[in-house]
Residue, then its C-alpha position, 0 to 999 in steps of 0.5 A: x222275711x227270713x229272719x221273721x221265724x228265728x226272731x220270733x223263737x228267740x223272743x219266746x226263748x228269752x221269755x221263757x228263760x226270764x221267766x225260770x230265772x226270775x219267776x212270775x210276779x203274778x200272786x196277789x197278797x190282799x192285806x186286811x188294811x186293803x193294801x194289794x201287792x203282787x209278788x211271787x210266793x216264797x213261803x210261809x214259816x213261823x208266822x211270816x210269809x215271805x213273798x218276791x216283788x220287782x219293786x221292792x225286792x223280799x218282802x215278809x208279810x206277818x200271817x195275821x195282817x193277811x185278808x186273802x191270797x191267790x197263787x196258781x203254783x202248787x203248794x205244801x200246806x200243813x196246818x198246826x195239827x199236822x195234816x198236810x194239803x197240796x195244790x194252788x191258793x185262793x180266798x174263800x167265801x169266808x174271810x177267816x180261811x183259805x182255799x186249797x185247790x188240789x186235783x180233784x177237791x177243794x179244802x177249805x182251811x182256817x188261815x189261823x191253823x195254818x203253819x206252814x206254806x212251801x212250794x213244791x217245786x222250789x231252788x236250794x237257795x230258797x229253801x236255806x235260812x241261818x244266822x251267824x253272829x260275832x262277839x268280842x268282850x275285854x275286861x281291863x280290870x281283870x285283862x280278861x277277853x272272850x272271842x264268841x263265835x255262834x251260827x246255824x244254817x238249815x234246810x227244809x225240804x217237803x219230808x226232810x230238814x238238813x241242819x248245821x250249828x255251831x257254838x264257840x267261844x274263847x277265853x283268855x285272862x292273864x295268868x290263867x289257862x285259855x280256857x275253849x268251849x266248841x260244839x258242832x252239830x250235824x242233824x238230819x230230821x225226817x218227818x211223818x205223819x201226825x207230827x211225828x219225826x225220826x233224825x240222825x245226829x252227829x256231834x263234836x265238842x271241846x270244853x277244856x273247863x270240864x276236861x273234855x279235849x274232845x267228844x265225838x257222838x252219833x245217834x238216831x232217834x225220834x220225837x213228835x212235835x206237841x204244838x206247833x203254831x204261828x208263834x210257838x213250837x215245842x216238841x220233845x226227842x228220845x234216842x240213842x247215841x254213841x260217844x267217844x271221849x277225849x280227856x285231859x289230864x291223866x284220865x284213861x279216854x273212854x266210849x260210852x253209849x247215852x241215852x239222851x231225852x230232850x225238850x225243845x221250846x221256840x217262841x217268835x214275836x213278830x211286831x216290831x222289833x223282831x224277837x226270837x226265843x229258843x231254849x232246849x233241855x238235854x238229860x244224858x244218862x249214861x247206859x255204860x256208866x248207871x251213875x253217871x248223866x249228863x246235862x245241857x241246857x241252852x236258851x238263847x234270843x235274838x231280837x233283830x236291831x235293823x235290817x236283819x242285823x240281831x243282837x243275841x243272848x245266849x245262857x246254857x250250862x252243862x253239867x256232868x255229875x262224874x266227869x271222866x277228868x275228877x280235877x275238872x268242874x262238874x259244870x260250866x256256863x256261858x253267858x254271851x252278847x254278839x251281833x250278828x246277821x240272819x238270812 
């Protein structure tokens, strides 16, 4: 029959097709209650895995319920003190690890030192996760109302993490001056061996409170990661960076090179309900003004209320020991509650 041979190419092209845009389902996630569920393995990240099932849509695993895993893809694993493997997944003669099959040697590797699992070959959209959350306050007593606007957005290649964050609020009370708080970070992160990490940052911020209309920064710099783990990750940051200031009132605008020295602390808890704690510490010394430094200190949690809907809380202070406006407070802090989403 004539039209035997172009039916069959089109049947094989439809599947292959399926198969690119949806992705095979044949990975075996074993739970220690002995629940099995075939999925497609996305990734493992901050002690979740995350897996794709046809009946069930995402799904996200916590890494401790794990007994065993099998996936033929080839996979990025990297264990808590920073060695990396690559190659497929299996179950091990002994429960506690997991095997890594690479071209030419097998690992065997303790699913507890385990921290990060990330397809090789993966999509753009895989790779992204953020959040966003919107908040608005009105106080009647004192006609005071604040509109709070706070996001991030981040993604993570094998070498190289993009992120994007952005902090606003505003606030409005009769008779007073609105007062604006803006910042909008860009930073790039390359990482190395051993934990080890160097970045680009660039940076723009509005605190009116502190007499800033505006201040633009870009650095670079480096820091190691000193634990990382399933639920914990703590690393420090050291660079240098050139700021450009923007200030109200009859202050001169200046441009000043800063030394910033940071610790960066992010705990999660995973059990119901989910809980997502950050916090980091920036000291700014100021190598064109000696006496002058600088300070941000920020931490924020999130704790997810239903279906990836979050209520967050986030305190930070900033405080400038010389700001370059003397009418202007030398600190400013925000305590904020919003709702919002992660994805």
């Amino acid at each position: 029959m004539q039209f035997y041979k172009p039916l069959s190419y089109y049947l094989f092209f439809t599947l292959v097709c399926t198969n690119v845009l949806f992705g095979a389902k044949n990975d075996i996630v074993i739970l220690k209650n002995g629940d099995k569920v075939t999925c497609e393995l996305k990734e493992l990240q901050a002690g979740k895995l995350r897996v794709s099932t046809d009946d069930m849509g995402t799904v996200y695993i916590e890494w401790d319920k794990i007994a065993t895993i099998t996936a033929t893809a080839r996979y990025e694993v990297e264990l808590q003190f920073g060695s990396i493997y690559f190659g497929s997944l299996g179950p091990a003669a002994d429960s506690r690890k997991i095997n890594v099959y690479g071209d030419s040697l097998t690992y065997d590797l303790f699913k507890a030192f385990v921290v990060r699992i990330t397809p090789i070959e993966d999509t753009f959209i895989d790779r992204l996760d953020g959040s966003a959350s919107l908040g608005l306050n009105y106080t009647k007593a004192n006609d005071l109302a604040q509109l709070i606007l706070n996001g991030d957005s981040r993604y993570r290649s094998r070498e190289n993490l993009f992120s994007v964050s952005l902090s606003s609020t505003i606030t409005e009370q009769k008779d007073k001056k609105t007062t604006q708080y803006h910042n909008l970070d860009f930073k790039f992160t390359r990482f190395l061996d051993r934990r080890w990490f160097w970045g680009i940052i660039s940076r723009a911020q509005q605190n009116t409170e502190q007499g800033i209309d505006l201040r633009l920064s870009l650095g670079a710099g480096g820091g190691r990661t000193i634990l990382q783990s399933n639920n914990m990750l703590w690393k420090w940051t050291g660079g240098l960076q050139v700021t450009r200031e923007w200030v109200s009132g009859a202050a001169a605008n200046t441009a000043n090179i800063e030394l910033p020295l940071g610790t960066d602390f992010h705990m999660f808890i995973y059990d119901d309900p989910e809980t997502d704690i950050t916090s980091s510490l920036i000291i700014f010394p100021n190598l064109t003004n000696i006496k002058r430094v600088r300070t941000e200190f920020d931490i924020k949690g999130k704790r997810e209320l239903i279906n990836d809907f979050i209520l967050s809380i986030d305190f930070d202070i900033s405080y400038d020991n010389k700001p370059p406006n003397t009418e202007a407070a030398k600190d400013d802090y925000r305590l904020v509650f919003s709702f919002g989403y992660k994805w």
